[in-house]
TIDRENMAR-267521 format. One record per residue (C-alpha): residue number from 1; x, y, z. Coordinates in steps of 0.25 Angstrom, whole numbers. Example, Ala and Ser with C-alpha at 12.3 -4.5 7.8 and 13.67 -1.06 7.14 Angstrom:
2
+-----+-------+-------+-------+
:   n :     X :     Y :     Z :
+-----+-------+-------+-------+
:   1 :    49 :   -18 :    31 :
:   2 :    55 :    -4 :    29 :
+-----+-------+-------+-------+
***
This chain:
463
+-----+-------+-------+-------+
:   n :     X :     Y :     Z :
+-----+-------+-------+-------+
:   1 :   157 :   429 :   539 :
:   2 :   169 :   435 :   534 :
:   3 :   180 :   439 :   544 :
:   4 :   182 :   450 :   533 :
:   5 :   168 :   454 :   534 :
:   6 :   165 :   470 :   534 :
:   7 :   154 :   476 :   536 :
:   8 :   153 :   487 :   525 :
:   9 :   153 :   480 :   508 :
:  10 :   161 :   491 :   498 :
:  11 :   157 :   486 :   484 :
:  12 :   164 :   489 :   470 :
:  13 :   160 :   485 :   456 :
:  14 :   168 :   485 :   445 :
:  15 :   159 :   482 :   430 :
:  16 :   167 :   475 :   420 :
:  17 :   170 :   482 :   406 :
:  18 :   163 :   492 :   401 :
:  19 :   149 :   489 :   410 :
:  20 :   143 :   501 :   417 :
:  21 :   131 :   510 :   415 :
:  22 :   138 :   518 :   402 :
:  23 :   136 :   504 :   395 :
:  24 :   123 :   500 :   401 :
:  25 :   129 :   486 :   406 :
:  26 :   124 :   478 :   418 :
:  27 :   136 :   468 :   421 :
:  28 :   137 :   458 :   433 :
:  29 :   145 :   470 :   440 :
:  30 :   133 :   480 :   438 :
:  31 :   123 :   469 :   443 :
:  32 :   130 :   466 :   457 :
:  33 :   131 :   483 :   459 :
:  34 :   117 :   483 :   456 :
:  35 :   113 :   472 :   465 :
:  36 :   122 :   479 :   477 :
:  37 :   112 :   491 :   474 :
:  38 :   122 :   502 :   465 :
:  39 :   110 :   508 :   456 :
:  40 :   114 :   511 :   443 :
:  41 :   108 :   525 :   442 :
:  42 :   117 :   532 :   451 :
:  43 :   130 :   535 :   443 :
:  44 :   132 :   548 :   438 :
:  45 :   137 :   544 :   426 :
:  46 :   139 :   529 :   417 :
:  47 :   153 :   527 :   422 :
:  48 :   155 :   530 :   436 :
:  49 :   156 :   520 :   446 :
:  50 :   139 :   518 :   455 :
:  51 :   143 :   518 :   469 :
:  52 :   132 :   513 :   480 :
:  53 :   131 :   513 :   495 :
:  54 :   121 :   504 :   504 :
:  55 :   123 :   508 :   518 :
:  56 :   114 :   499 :   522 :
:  57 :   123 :   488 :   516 :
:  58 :   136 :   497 :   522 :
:  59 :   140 :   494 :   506 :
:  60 :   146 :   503 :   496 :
:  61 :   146 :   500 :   481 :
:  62 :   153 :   505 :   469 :
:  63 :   150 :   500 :   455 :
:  64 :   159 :   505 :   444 :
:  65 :   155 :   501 :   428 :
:  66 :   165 :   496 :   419 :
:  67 :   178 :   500 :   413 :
:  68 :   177 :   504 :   399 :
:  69 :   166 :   515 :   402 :
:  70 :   167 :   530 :   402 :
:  71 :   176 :   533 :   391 :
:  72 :   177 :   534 :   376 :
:  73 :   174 :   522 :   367 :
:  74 :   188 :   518 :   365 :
:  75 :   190 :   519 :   379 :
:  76 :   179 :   510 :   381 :
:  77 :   185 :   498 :   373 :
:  78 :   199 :   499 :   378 :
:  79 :   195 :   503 :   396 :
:  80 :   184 :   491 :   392 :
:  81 :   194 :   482 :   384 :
:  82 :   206 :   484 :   393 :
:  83 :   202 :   491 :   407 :
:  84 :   211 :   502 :   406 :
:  85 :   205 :   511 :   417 :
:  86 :   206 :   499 :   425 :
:  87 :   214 :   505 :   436 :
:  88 :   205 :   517 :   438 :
:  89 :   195 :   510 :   440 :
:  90 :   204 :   501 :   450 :
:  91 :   206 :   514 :   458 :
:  92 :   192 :   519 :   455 :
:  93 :   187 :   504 :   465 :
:  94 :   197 :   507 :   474 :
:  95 :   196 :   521 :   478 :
:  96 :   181 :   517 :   481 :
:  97 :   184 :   507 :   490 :
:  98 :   193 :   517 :   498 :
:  99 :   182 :   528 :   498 :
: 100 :   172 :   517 :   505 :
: 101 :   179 :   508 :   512 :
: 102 :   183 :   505 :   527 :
: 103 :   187 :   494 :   535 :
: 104 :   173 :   487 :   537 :
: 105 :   170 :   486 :   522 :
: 106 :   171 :   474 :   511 :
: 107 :   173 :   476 :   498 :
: 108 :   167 :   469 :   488 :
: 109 :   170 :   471 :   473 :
: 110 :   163 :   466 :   459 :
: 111 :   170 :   466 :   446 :
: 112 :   168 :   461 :   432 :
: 113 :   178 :   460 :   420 :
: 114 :   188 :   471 :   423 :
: 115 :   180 :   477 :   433 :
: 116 :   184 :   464 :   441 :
: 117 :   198 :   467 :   439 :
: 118 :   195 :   481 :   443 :
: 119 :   191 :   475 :   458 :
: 120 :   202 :   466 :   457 :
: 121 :   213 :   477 :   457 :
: 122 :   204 :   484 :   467 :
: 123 :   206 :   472 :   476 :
: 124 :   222 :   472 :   471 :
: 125 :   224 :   486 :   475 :
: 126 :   217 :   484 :   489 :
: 127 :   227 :   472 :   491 :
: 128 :   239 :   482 :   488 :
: 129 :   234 :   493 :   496 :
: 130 :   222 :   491 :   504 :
: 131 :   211 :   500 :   504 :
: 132 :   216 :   515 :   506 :
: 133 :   211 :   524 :   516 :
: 134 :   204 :   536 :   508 :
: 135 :   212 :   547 :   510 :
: 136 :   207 :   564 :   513 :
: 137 :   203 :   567 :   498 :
: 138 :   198 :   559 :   485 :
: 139 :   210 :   564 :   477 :
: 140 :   221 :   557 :   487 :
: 141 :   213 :   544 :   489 :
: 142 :   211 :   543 :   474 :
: 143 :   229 :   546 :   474 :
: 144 :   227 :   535 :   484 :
: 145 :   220 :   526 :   477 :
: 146 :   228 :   528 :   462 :
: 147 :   241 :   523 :   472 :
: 148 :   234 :   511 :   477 :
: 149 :   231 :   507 :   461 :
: 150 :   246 :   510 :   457 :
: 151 :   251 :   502 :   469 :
: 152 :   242 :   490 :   465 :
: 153 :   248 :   491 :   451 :
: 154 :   261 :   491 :   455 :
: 155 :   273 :   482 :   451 :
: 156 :   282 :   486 :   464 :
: 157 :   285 :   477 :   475 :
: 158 :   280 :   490 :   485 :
: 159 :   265 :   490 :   479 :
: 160 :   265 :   476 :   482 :
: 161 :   251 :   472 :   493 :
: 162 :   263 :   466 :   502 :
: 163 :   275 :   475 :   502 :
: 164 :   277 :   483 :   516 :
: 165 :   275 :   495 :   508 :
: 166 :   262 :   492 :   504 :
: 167 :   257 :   484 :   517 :
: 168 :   262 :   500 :   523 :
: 169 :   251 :   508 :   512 :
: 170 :   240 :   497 :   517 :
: 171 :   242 :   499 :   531 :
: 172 :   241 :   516 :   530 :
: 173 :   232 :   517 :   518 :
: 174 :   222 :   508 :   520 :
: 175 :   214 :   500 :   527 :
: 176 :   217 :   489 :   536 :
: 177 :   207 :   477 :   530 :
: 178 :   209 :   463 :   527 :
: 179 :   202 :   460 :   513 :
: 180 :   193 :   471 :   511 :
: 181 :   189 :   464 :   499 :
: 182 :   176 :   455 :   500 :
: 183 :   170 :   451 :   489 :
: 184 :   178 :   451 :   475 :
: 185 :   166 :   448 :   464 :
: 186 :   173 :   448 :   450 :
: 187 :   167 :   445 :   437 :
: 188 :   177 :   439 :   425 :
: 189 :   190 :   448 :   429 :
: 190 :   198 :   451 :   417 :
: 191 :   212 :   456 :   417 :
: 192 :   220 :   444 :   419 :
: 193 :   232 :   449 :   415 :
: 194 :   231 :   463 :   418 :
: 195 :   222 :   475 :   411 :
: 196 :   228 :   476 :   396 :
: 197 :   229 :   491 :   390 :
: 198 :   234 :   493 :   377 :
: 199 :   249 :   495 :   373 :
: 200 :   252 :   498 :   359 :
: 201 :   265 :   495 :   362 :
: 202 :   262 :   481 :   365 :
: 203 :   254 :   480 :   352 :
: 204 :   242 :   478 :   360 :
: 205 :   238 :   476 :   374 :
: 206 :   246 :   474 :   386 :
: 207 :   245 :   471 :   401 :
: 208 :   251 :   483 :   410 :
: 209 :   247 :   478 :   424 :
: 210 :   246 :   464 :   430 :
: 211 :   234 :   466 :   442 :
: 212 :   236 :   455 :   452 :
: 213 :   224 :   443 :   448 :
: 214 :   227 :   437 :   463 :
: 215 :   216 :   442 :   472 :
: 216 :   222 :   447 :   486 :
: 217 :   217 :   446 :   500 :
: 218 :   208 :   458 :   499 :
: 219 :   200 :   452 :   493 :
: 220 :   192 :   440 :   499 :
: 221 :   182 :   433 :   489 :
: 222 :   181 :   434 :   476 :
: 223 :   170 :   430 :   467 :
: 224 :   177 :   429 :   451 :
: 225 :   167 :   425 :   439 :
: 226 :   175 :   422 :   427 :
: 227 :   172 :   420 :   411 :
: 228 :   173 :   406 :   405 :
: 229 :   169 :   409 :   392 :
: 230 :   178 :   424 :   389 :
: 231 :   185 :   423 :   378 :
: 232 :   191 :   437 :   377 :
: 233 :   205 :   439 :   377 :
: 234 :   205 :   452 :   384 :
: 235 :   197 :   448 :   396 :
: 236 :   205 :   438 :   402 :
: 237 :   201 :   433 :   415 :
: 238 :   207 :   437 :   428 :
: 239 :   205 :   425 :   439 :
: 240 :   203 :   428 :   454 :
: 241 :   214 :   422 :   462 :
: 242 :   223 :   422 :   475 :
: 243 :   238 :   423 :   475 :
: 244 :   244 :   408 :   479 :
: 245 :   249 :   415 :   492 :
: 246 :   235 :   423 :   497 :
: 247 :   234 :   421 :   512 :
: 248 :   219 :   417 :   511 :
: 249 :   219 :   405 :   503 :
: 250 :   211 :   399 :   515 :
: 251 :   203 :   408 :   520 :
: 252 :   188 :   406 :   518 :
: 253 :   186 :   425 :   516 :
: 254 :   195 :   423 :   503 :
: 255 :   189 :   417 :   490 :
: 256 :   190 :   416 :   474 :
: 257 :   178 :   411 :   468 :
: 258 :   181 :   411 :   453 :
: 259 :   169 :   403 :   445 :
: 260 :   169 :   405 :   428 :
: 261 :   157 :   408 :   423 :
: 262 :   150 :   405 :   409 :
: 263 :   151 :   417 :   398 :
: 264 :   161 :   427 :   393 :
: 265 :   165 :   440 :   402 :
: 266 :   156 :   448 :   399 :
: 267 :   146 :   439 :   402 :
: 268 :   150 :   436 :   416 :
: 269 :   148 :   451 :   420 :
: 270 :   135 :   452 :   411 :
: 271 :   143 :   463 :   402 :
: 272 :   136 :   470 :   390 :
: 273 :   143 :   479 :   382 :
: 274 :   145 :   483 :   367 :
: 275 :   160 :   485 :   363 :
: 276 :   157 :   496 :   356 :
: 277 :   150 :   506 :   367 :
: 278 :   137 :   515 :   364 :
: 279 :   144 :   529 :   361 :
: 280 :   143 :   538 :   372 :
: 281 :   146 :   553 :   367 :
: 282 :   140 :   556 :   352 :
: 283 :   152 :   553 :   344 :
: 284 :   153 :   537 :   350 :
: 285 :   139 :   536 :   348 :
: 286 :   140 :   540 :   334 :
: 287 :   152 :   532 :   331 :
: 288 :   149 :   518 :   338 :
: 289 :   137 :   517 :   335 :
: 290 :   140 :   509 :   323 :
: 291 :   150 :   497 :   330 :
: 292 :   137 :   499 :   343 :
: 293 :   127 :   496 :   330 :
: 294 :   136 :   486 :   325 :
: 295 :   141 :   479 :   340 :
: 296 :   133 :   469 :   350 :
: 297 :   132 :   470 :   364 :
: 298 :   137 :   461 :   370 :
: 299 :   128 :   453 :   379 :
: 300 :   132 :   445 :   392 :
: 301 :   127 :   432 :   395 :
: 302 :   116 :   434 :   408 :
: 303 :   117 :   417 :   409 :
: 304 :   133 :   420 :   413 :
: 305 :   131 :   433 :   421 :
: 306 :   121 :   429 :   429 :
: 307 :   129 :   416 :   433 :
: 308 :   139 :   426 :   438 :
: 309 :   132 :   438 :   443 :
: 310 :   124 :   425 :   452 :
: 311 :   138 :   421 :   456 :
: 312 :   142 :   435 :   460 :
: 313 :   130 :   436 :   467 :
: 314 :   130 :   424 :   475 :
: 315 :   144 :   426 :   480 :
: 316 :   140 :   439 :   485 :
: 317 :   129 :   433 :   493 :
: 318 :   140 :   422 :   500 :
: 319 :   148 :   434 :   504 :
: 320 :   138 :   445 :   508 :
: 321 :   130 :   439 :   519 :
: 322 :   126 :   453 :   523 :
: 323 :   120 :   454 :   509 :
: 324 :   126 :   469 :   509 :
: 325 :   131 :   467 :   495 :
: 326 :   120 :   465 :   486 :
: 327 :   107 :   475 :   488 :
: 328 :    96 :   464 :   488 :
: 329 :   104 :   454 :   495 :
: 330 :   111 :   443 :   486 :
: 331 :   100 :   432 :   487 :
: 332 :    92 :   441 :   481 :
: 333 :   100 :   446 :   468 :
: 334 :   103 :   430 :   470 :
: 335 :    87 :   426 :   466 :
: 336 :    84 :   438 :   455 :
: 337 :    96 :   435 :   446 :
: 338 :    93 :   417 :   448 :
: 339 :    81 :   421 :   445 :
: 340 :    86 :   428 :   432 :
: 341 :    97 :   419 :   429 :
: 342 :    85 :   406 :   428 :
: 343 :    79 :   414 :   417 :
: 344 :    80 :   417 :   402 :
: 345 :    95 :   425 :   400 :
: 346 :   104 :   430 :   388 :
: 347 :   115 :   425 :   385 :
: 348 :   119 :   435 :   380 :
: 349 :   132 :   438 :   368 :
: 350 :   141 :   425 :   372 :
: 351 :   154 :   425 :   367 :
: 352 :   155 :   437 :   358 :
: 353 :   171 :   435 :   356 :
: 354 :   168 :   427 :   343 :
: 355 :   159 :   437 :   338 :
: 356 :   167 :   450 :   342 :
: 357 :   162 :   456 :   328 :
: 358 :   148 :   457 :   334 :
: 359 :   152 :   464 :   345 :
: 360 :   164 :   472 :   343 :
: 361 :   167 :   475 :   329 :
: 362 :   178 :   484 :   331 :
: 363 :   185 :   479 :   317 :
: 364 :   175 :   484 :   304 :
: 365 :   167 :   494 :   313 :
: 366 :   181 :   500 :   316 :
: 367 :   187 :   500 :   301 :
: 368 :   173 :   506 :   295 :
: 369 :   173 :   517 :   306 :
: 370 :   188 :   520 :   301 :
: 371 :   184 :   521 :   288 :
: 372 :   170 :   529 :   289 :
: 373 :   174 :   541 :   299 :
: 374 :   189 :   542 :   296 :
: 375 :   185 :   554 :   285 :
: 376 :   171 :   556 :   294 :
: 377 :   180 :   560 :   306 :
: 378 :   188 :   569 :   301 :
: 379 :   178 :   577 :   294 :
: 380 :   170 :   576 :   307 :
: 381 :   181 :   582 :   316 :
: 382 :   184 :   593 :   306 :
: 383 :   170 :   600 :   309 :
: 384 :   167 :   594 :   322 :
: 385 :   180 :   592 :   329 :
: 386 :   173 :   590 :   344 :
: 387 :   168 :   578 :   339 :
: 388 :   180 :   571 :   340 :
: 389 :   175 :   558 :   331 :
: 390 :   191 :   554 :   326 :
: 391 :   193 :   551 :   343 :
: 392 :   181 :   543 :   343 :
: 393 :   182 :   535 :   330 :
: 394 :   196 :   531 :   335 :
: 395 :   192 :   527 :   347 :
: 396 :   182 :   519 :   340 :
: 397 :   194 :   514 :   333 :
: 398 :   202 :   510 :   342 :
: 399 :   192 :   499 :   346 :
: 400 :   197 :   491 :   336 :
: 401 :   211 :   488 :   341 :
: 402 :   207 :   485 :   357 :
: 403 :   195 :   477 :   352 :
: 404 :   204 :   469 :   343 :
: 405 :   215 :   465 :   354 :
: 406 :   202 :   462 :   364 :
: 407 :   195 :   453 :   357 :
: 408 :   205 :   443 :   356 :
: 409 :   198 :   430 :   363 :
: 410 :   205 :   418 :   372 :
: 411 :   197 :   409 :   379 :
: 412 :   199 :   409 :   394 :
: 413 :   205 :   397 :   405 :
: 414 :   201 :   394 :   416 :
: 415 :   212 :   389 :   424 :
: 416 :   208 :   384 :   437 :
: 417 :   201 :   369 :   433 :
: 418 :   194 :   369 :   447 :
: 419 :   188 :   382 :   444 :
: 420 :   173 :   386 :   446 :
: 421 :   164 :   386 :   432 :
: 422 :   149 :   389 :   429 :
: 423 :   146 :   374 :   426 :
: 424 :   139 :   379 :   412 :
: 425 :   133 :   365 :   408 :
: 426 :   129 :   361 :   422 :
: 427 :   112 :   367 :   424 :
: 428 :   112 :   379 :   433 :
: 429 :   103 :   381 :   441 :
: 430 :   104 :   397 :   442 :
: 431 :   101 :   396 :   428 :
: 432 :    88 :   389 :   429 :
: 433 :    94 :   375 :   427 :
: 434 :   100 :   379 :   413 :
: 435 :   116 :   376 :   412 :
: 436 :   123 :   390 :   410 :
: 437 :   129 :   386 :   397 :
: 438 :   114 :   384 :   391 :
: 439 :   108 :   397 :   397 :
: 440 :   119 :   406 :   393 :
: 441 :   123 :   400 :   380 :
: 442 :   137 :   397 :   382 :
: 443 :   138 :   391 :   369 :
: 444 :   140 :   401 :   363 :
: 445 :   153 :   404 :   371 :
: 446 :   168 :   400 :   363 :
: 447 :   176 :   400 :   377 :
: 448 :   183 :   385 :   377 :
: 449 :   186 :   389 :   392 :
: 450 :   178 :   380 :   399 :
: 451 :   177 :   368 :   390 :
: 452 :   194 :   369 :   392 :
: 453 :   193 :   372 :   408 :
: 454 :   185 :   360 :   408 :
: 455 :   194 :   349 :   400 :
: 456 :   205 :   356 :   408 :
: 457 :   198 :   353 :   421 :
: 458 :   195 :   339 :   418 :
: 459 :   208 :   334 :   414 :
: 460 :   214 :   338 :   426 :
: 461 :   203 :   333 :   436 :
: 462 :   204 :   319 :   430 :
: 463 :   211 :   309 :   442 :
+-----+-------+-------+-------+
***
């Protein structure tokens, strides 16, 4: 048993890009917050975050769906694309885990995509300021927790998780715990270098902030399934790893367990979605419903999802002994999905990156709707100014320019030649003796990643 050990479990779920209810996905994320027992019926609305509490567990859950949701269309593509509400949601995880914690409870967090950036800076702003103490209204322990988020941010020498000024703002703001931090389970983190935003300056995108990538003593094991097979420029991997000086290095409580998976991102967190959403006020139905007509879905791999979702799941059951994370117990969300995963399963869309056309056509759709509902859009607003049809048809236009800087591809490295793949040609058994590279056609996937990983590797291990 853990000396850390706490007997109450605090859980928070971040989905990956543009996953929750208001686009009727069921990621990784979603499935691990169902199997901890958050029903899906309970939110008042498609965006909010599903909170949950078992107190014959003593666990506490919160669920919150995807970034990308809740907005116009164009506010979609670019939150989606580029994360821009990524600190509010930062603050949004945080100021939870100060509504429901004490000094008896272990945190343990879930992420995919920029989701599992999200938990990642959650963890960076408990490093830097602890968890705060709420304070005697909402309104100040919201101030509270907007401060804490700045200070993690920060450039400056006095925000920095070891200056005397800081250390002081722990002690008398928060609580007095070692690694609240349990469990870190994290699907495909991307954000390597920071969360781009657009700069027209810059001619483009740039990267405003560098977020730490070094995981901190907070937190004590973390579980990181990454992409071998991405291909997408935008959705560079961010890699789990401790600072050359952690203190911890040989103590048995603190772990990174990075293993790369078969598949592309979206894959790996069983992420369906359409890049053109299905409208959600009259105007968007009526004006994407020709690029929805004209899109595919694209579909995850289950072969690659299931391989990670068993992972995720077996690494819960080594570290909850208690079996107070999972609902059913872990063995038993263990035998339905082995039992799942030997039979018949999609393969889903592969590597859509060669085929953007098919599935993103921002470049016709977007010159033809110029062209047909300029002079329609005038006459429209002339009679029926409440419609408002030029705001969405630009917004619909404006696709165009993020989709065409985000689609750029560059094959992905994995550094590390003693790191921990998927064999994909070896039989596995979980998959009914059938290597992972038959059953989910992996083929079909351009990533030279692996094949380059692998000459790399041999060369270096020859005596």
């Amino acid at each position: 048993m853990s000396k850390f050990e706490r007997s109450k479990k605090l859980v928070v779920l971040f989905d990956g890009t543009w996953c929750g209810r208001e686009t009727g996905t069921e990621t990784n994320v979603s499935l691990i917050a169902k199997a901890i027992g958050i029903p899906a019926s309970i939110a008042p609305t498609d965006t909010e975050p599903l909170t949950y509490e078992d107190p014959s567990r003593s666990l506490k859950a919160c669920y919150f769906p995807g970034i990308g949701l809740g907005g116009t269309f164009l506010d979609y593509l670019f939150d989606g694309a580029t994360a821009n509400t990524i600190g509010e949601e930062c603050m949004k995880g945080y100021q939870y885990i100060v509504e429901n914690f004490d000094d008896d409870t272990d945190i343990w967090m879930f992420g995919l995509s920029r989701g599992s950036y999200t938990v990642r800076c959650i963890g960076g702003m408990i490093n830097n300021c602890g968890i705060v103490k709420p304070l005697l209204t909402t309104d100040s322990t919201r101030r509270l927790v907007e401060e804490v988020y700045a200070i993690y941010r920060s450039p400056y020498d006095e925000d920095k998780p070891s200056h005397p000024s800081m250390q002081t703002f722990r002690a008398k703001a928060s609580w007095q715990v070692n690694s609240p931090i349990a469990f870190l389970g994290i699907i495909d983190t991307v954000g390597s270098l920071g969360i781009p935003r657009l700069n027209a300056q810059a001619g483009g995108f740039d990267y405003p902030e560098f977020f730490s990538q070094d995981v901190s003593a907070s937190v004590r094991r973390v579980y990181h399934a990454c992409s071998m097979h991405d291909r997408l420029w935008a959705f560079q991997p961010c890699r789990a790893r401790r600072s050359a000086t952690f203190e911890h290095k040989d103590d048995s409580d603190f772990s990174i367990n990075e293993r790369w998976f078969p598949g592309c991102h979206y894959d790996l967190g069983r992420q369906k979605f359409r890049f053109f959403r299905t409208g959600v006020n009259i105007v968007e139905k009526l004006l994407f419903s020709l690029p929805n007509a004209l899109t595919t879905p694209v579909i995850p791999n289950a072969v690659c999802a299931d391989l990670v979702l068993h992972w995720l799941f077996s690494s819960i059951a080594a570290n909850d002994p208690a079996n107070q994370i999972l609902q059913r117990g872990a063995r038993a969300s263990l035998t339905a999905l082995e039992t799942s995963m030997r039979g018949e399963l999609t393969q889903g869309s592969g590597d859509v990156y060669g085929d953007m056309g098919k599935y993103a056509p921002a470049g016709f759709i977007g010159t033809a709707v110029s062209k047909m509902t300029s002079r329609a859009s005038e006459l429209a607003n002339s009679w029926m100014p409440n419609l408002q049809l030029v705001p969405a048809i630009q917004s619909f236009l404006g696709a165009k320019t993020i989709l065409n800087i985000l689609l750029a591809t560059r094959d992905r490295r994995i550094q590390d030649v003693d790191a921990e793949l998927v064999d994909l040609q070896a039989p596995n058994a979980l998959l009914g003796g059938v290597t992972p590279w038959a059953k989910g056609g992996l083929e079909r996937y351009q990533s030279e990643t692996v094949r380059k990983w692998l000459l790399v590797r041999d060369i270096v291990r020859v005596d």
